[in-house]
Each structure stands twice: as structure tokens, then as C-alpha cells.
Z-matrix of the N, CA and C atoms (Angstrom, degrees):
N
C 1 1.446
C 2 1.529 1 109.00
N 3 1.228 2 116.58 1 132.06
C 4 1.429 3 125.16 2 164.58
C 5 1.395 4 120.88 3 -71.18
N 6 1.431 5 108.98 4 169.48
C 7 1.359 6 124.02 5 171.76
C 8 1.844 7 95.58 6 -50.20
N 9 1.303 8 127.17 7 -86.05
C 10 1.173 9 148.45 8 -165.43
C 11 1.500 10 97.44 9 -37.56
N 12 1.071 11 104.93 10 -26.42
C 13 1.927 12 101.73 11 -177.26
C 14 1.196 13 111.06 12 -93.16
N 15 1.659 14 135.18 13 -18.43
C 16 0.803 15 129.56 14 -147.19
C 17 1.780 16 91.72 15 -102.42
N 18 1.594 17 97.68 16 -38.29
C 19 1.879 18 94.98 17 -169.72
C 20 1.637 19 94.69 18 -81.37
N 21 0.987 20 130.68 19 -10.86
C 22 1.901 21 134.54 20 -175.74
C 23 1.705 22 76.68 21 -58.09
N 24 0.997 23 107.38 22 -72.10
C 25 1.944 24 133.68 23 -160.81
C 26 1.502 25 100.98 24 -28.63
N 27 1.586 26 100.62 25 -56.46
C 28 1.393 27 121.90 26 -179.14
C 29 1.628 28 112.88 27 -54.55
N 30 0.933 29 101.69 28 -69.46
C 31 1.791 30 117.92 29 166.70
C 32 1.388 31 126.60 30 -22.85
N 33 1.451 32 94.79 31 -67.49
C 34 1.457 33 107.28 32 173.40
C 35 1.675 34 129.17 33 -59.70
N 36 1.330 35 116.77 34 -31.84
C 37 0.864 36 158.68 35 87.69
C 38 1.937 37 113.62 36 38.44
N 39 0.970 38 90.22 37 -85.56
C 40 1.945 39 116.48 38 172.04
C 41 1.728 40 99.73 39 -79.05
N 42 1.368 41 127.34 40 -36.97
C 43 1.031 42 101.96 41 -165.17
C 44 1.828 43 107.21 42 -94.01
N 45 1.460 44 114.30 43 -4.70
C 46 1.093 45 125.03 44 -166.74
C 47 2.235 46 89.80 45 -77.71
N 48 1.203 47 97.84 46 -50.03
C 49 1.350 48 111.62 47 -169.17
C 50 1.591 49 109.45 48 -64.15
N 51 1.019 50 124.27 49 -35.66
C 52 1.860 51 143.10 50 -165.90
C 53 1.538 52 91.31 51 -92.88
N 54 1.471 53 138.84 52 -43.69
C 55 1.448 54 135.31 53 146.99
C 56 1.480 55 112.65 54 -43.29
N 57 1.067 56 105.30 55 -58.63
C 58 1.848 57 71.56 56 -172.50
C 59 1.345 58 105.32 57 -114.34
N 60 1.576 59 119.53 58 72.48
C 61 1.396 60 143.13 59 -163.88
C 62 1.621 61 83.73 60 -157.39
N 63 1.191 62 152.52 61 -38.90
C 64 1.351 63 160.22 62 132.57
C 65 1.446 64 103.36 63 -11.93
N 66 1.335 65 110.53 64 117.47
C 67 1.458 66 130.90 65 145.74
C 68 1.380 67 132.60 66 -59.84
N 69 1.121 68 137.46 67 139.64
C 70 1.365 69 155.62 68 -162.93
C 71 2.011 70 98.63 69 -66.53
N 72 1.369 71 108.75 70 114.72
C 73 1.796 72 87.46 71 172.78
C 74 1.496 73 104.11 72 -92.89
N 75 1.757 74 126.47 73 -35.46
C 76 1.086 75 102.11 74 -178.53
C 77 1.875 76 101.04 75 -130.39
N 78 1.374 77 106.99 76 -136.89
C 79 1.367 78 131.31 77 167.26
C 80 1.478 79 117.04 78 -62.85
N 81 1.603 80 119.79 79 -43.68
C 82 1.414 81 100.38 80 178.14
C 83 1.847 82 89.00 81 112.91
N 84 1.399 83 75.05 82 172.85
C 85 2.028 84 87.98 83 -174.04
C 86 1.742 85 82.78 84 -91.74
N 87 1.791 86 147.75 85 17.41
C 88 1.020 87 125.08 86 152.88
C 89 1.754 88 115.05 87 -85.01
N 90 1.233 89 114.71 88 -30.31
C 91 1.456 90 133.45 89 166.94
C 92 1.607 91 101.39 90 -52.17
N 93 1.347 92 127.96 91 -52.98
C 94 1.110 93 126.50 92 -164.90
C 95 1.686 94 111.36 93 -87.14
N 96 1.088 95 141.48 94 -29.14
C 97 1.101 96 153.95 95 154.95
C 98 1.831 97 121.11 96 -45.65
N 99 1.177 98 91.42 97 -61.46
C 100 2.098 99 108.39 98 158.90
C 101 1.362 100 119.93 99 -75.95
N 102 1.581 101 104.78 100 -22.37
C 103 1.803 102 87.13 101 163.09
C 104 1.994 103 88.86 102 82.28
N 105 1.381 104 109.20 103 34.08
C 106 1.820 105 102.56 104 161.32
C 107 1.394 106 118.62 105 -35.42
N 108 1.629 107 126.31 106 172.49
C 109 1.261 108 115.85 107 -163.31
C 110 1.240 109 115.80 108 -101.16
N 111 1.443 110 104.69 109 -21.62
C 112 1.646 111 120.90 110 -172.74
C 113 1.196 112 98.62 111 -89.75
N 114 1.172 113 135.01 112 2.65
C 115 1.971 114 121.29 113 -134.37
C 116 1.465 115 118.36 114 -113.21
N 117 1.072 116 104.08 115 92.85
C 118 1.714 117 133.57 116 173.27
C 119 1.578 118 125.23 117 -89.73
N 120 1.153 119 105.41 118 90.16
C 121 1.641 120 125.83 119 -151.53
C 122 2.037 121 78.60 120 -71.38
N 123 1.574 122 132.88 121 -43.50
C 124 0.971 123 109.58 122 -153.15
C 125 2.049 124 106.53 123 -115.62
N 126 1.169 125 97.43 124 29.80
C 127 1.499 126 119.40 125 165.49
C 128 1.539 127 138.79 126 -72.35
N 129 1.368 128 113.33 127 89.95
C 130 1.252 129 115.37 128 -174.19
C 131 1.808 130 117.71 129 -33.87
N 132 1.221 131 125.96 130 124.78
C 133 1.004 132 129.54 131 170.14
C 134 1.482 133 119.38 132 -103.02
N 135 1.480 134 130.18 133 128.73
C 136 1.278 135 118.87 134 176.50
C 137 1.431 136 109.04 135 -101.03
N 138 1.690 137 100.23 136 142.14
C 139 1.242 138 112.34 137 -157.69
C 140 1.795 139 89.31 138 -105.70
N 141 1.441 140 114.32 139 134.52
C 142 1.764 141 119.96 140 -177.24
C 143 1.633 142 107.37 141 -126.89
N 144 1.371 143 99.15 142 146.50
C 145 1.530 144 77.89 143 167.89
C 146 1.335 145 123.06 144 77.65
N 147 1.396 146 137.42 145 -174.58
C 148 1.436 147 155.02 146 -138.28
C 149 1.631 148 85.64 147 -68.31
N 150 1.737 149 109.62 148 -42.83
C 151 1.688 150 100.31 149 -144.59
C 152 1.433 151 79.25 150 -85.55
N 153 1.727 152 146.99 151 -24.89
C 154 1.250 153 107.48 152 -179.16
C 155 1.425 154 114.95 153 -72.34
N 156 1.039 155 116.50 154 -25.82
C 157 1.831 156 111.91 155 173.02
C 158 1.230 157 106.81 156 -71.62
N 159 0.871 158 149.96 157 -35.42
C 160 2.036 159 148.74 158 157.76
C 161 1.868 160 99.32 159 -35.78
N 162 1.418 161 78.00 160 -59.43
C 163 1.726 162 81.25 161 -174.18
C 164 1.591 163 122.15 162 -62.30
N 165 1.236 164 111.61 163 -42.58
C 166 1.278 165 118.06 164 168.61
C 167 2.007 166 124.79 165 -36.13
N 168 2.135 167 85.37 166 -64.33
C 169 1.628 168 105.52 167 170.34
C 170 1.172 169 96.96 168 -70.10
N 171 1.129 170 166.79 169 45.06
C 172 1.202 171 159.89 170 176.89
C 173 1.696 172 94.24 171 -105.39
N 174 1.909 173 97.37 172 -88.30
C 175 1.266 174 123.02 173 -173.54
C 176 1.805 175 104.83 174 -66.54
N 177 1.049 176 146.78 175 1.24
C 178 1.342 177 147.89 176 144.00
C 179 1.762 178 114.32 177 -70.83
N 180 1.139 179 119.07 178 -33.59
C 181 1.320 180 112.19 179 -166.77
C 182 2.322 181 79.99 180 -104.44
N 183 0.770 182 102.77 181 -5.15
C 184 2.050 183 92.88 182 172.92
C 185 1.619 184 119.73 183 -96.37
N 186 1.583 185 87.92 184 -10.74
C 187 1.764 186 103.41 185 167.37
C 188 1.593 187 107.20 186 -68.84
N 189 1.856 188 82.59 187 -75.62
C 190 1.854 189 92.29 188 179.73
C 191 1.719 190 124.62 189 -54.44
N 192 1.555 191 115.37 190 -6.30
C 193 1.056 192 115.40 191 147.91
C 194 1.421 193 136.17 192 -59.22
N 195 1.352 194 109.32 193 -46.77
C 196 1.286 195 128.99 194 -171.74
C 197 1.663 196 101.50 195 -75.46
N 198 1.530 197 113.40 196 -57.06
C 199 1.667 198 106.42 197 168.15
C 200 1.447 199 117.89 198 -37.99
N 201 1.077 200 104.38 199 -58.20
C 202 1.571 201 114.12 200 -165.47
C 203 1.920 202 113.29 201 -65.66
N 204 1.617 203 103.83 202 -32.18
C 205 1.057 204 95.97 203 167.80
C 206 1.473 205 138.21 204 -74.93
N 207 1.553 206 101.91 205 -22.24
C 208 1.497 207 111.49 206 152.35
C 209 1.163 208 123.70 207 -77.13
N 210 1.207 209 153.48 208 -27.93
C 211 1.229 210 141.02 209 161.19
C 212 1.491 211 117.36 210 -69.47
N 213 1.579 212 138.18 211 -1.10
C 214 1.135 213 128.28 212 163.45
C 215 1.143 214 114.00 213 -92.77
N 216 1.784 215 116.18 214 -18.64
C 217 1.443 216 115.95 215 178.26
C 218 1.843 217 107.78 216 -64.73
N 219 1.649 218 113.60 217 -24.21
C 220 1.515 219 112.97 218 -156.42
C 221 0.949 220 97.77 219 -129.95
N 222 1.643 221 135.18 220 20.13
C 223 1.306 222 135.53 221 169.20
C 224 1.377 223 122.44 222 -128.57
């Protein structure tokens, strides 16, 4: 295993954990299917708190995924 494989490993890894460290924004495709009452599939939600920093490390560590996974494919 390479370097490049080893932090991919890592990554995936973090992003598996920071996913389901993620809070719920709405109902779900069961809300959307039944037609929930509140349920606005295209409604900005503001994210406060822990889950916007979850969210933040989330999509930062799904970048350096994506880098890293191309450079082990071509390196």
C-alpha cells in the first residue's frame, strides 16, 4: 500500500464517521412520498452550531478525498 492509499483509507474513513455524525435536515424520501405537512424538499435550511462545523469538516475532508483519490489512481 502506498502513501496515497493509505490517507484515501484514512479519509474515507472520516467521511464515513462525519456522515453519520450529520443531523437529519428534513423528513426523508418517507416525508416526501406521503406528502409531510411542513415538507419543503427545496427550503433553505440553516445549519447552527456543532452540525454547521460537522458540515463544514464534512465537505473539506470529501474534497481531500476526491484529491487524494486521484492522485493514487495516477501516482
Amino acid at each position: 500500500m502506498s502513501a496515497f492509499e493509505i490517507i484515501l483509507l484514512i479519509f474515507s474513513f472520516l467521511l464515513i464517521i462525519l456522515a453519520l455524525l450529520t443531523g437529519p435536515k428534513s423528513r426523508g424520501a418517507s416525508g416526501a412520498i406521503t406528502g409531510g405537512t411542513n415538507m419543503n424538499i427545496f427550503a433553505k435550511t440553516k445549519e447552527r452550531g456543532v452540525d454547521k462545523i460537522i458540515s463544514i469538516i464534512t465537505m473539506i475532508c470529501g474534497i481531500f478525498f476526491f484529491l487524494f483519490a486521484i492522485l493514487a489512481q495516477y501516482l
